[in-house]
C-alpha positions in Angstrom: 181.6 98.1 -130.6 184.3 100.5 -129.4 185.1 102.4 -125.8 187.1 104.8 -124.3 190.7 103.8 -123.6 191.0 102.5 -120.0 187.3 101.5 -119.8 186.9 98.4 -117.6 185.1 96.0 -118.7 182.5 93.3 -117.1 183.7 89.7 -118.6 181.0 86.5 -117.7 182.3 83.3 -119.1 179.0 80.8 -119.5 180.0 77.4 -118.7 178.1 73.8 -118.5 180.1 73.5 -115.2 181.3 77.0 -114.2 180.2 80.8 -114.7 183.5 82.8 -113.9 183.7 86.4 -113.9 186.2 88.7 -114.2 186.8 92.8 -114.2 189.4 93.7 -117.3 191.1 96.7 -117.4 193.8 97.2 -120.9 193.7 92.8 -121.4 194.4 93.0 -117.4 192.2 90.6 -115.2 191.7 92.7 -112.2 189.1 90.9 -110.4 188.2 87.3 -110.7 185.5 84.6 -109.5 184.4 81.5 -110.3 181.1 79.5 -109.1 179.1 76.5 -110.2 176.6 77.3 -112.8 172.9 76.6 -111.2 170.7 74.1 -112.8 167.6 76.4 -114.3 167.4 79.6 -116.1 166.0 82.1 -113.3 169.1 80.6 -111.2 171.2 81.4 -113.6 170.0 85.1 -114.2 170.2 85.5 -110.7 173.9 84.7 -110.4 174.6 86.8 -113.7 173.2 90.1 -112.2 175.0 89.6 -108.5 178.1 89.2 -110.4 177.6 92.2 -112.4 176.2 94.3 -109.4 179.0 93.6 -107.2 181.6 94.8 -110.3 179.7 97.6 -111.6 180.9 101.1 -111.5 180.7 104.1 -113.5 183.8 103.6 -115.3 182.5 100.0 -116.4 181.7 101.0 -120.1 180.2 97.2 -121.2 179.1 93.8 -120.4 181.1 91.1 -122.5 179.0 87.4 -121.9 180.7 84.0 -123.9 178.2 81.4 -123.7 178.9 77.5 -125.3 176.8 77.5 -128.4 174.5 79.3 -130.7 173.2 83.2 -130.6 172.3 86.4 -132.8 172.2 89.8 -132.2 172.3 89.2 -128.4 169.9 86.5 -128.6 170.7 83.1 -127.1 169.6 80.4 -129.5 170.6 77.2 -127.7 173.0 76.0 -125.2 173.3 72.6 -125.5 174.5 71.9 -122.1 172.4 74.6 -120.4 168.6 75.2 -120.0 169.0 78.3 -122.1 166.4 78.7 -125.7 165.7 81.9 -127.5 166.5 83.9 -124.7 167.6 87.4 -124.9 170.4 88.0 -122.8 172.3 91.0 -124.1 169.1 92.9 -123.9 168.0 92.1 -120.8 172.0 93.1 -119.3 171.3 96.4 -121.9 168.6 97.2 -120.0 169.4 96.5 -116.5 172.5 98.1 -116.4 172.4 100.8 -119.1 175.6 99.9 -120.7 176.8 97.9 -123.9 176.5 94.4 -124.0 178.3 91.5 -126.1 177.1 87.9 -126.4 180.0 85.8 -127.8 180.8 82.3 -128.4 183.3 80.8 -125.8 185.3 79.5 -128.2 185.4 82.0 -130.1 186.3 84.3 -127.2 189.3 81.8 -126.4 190.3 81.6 -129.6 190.4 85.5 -130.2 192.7 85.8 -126.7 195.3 83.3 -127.9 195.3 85.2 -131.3 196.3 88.4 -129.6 197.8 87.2 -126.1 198.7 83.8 -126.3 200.1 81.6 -129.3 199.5 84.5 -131.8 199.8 82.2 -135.0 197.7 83.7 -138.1 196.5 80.0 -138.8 195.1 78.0 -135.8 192.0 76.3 -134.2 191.3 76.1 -130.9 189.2 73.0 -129.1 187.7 73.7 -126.0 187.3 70.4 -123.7 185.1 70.7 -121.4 181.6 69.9 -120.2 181.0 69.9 -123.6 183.5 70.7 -127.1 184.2 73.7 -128.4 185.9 75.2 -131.3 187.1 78.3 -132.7 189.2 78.6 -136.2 191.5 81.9 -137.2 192.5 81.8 -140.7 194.8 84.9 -142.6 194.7 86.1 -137.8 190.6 86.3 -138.5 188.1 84.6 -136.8 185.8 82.1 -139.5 183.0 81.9 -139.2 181.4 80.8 -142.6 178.4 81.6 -143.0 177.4 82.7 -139.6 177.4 79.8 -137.8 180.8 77.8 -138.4 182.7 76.6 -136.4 180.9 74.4 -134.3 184.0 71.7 -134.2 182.7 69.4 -131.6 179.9 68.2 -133.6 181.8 66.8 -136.4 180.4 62.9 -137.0 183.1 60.7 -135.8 181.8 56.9 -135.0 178.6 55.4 -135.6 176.8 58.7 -136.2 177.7 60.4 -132.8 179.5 63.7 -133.1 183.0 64.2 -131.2 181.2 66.1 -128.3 179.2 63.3 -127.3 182.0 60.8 -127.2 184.4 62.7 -125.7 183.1 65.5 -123.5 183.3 65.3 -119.7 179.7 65.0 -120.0 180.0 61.9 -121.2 183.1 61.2 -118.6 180.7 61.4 -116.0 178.6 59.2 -117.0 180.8 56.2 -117.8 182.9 56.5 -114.9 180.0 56.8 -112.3 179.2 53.4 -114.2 182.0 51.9 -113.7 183.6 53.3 -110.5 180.3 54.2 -108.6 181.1 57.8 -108.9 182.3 59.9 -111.2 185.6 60.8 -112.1 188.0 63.7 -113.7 190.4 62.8 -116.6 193.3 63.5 -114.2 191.7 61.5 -111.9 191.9 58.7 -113.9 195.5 59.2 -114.5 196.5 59.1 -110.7 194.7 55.8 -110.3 197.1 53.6 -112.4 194.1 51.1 -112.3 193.3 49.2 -115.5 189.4 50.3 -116.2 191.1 53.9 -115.6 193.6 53.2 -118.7 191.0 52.1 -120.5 188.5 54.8 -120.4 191.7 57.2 -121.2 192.3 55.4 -124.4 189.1 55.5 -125.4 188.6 59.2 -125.1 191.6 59.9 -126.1 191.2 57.7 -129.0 188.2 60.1 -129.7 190.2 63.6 -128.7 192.7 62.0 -131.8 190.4 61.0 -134.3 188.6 65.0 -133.8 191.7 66.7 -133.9 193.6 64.5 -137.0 190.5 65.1 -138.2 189.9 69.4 -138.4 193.7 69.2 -138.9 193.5 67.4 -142.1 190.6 69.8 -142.8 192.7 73.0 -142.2 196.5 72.7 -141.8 196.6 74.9 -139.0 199.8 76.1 -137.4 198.8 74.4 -134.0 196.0 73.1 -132.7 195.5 74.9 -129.0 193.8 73.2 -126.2 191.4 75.0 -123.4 188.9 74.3 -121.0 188.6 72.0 -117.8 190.8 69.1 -119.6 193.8 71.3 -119.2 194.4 70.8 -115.6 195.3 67.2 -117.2 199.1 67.6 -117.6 201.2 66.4 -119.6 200.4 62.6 -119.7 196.9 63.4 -120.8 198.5 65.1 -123.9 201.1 62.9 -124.9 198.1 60.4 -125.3 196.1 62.9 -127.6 199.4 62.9 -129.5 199.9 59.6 -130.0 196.4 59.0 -131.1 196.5 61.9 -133.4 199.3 60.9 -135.1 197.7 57.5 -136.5 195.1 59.5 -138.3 197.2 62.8 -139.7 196.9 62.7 -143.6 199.6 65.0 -144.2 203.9 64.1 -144.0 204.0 66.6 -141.0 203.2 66.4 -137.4 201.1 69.8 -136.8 201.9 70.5 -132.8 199.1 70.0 -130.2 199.5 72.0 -127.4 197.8 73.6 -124.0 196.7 76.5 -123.4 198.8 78.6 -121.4 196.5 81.6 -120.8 195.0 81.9 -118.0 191.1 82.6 -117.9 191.2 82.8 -121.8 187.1 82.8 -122.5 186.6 86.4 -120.3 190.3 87.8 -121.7 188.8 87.1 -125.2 185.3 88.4 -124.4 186.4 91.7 -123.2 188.9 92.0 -126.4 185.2 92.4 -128.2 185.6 96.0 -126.1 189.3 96.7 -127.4 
């Protein structure tokens, strides 16, 4: 789907966690806002259509949505982390707001804005951590996609028949450190503590994160492997751990690099490239 040159274009970035919105003009966020996604479907509608009411304008020539897991021809098949089955987003947007409409993977999306604004690398996947695990692979600079519905890299099997998602996800943060702790807490949270249940839990999932990535890397041989999502805010520390983990289960000689992100906002830049 094509528009004029200089159209601007509404971005909505679905999250478990966050919805974040942004107005794109030319791969230029102009406008920007992030909020807590609510907890039930008509909540969630109702946030989607302020957003796009309070950046809608005539020159706004299309609606760009990433949302974290399975959908066709605008229809929303199943979000695993949201309350949101068979549910036909793009046309609803269509016909509220008389304009085109895209429905994207968020991975995808981020992997699409790293292809043509960030690491630009013709062979690459892309994991997004966050309240769940994303994943987006380019092979030959083209999104794959098998076919139709590859590239669901967080649920690969890694232990005992549970998929990387569900052992390392922040979903599954939450839930052992409000075990342990009381309450729950962030990976960098965990890091700042220098407490020994705190190291522990960040070898586990880390363990996890290296076992996932060694993993698709000994699957594809990518260039890099380029993280996003939440997890990023992690630093440096987080990632030499990932490293080190993913080391002890690379197959091949080499020692394929593992880095951040360092786009900013990279799911709406790559849903509104779906406009370009």
């Amino acid at each position: 789907m094509k528009v004029s040159k200089g159209g601007k274009i509404i971005a909505i970035d679905l999250g478990g966690t966050n919805i974040r919105v942004a107005l794109i003009k030319n791969k230029k966020i102009l406008k920007y806002h992030k909020e807590k996604t609510p907890k039930t479907l008509k909540d969630i509608n109702t946030k989607i259509f302020e957003f796009v009411e309070s950046y809608i304008s005539d020159d706004v020539k299309g609606i760009a949505v990433a949302v974290p897991g399975l959908f066709k021809e605008g229809v929303i098949k199943t979000l695993p982390n949201l309350p949101i089955r068979n549910y036909n987003l793009g046309g609803v947007l269509k016909n509220k707001f008389k304009v085109p409409v895209v429905i994207r993977n968020d991975a995808d999306c981020v992997a699409l804005a790293e292809l043509e604004l960030g690491c630009k690398k013709k062979n690459f996947i892309i994991l997004t951590l966050g309240t769940g695990i994303g994943g987006g692979i380019i092979i030959d600079g083209k999104l794959y996609h098998g076919e139709g519905y590859g590239g669901e890299l967080g649920h690969i099997v890694l232990d005992g028949g549970k998929d990387f998602e569900s052992l390392a996800a922040s979903k599954r943060l939450r839930s052992v450190t409000t075990k342990v702790f009381g309450e729950s807490k962030l990976f960098n949270e965990l890091i700042k503590m220098k407490d020994v249940r705190a190291k522990k839990i960040l070898e586990e999932f880390t363990k996890y994160y290296g076992q996932g990535i060694a993993s698709l890397v000994n699957c594809f041989d990518p260039e890099v492997v380029i993280l996003a999502g939440g997890v990023s805010e992690c630093g440096n520390e987080f990632l030499k751990m990932v490293r080190k983990h993913s080391a002890k289960y690379f197959h091949f000689p080499k020692k394929t690099p593992i880095l951040w992100s360092k786009l900013k906002h990279p799911g709406v830049l790559g849903a509104s490239l779906y406009f370009e």
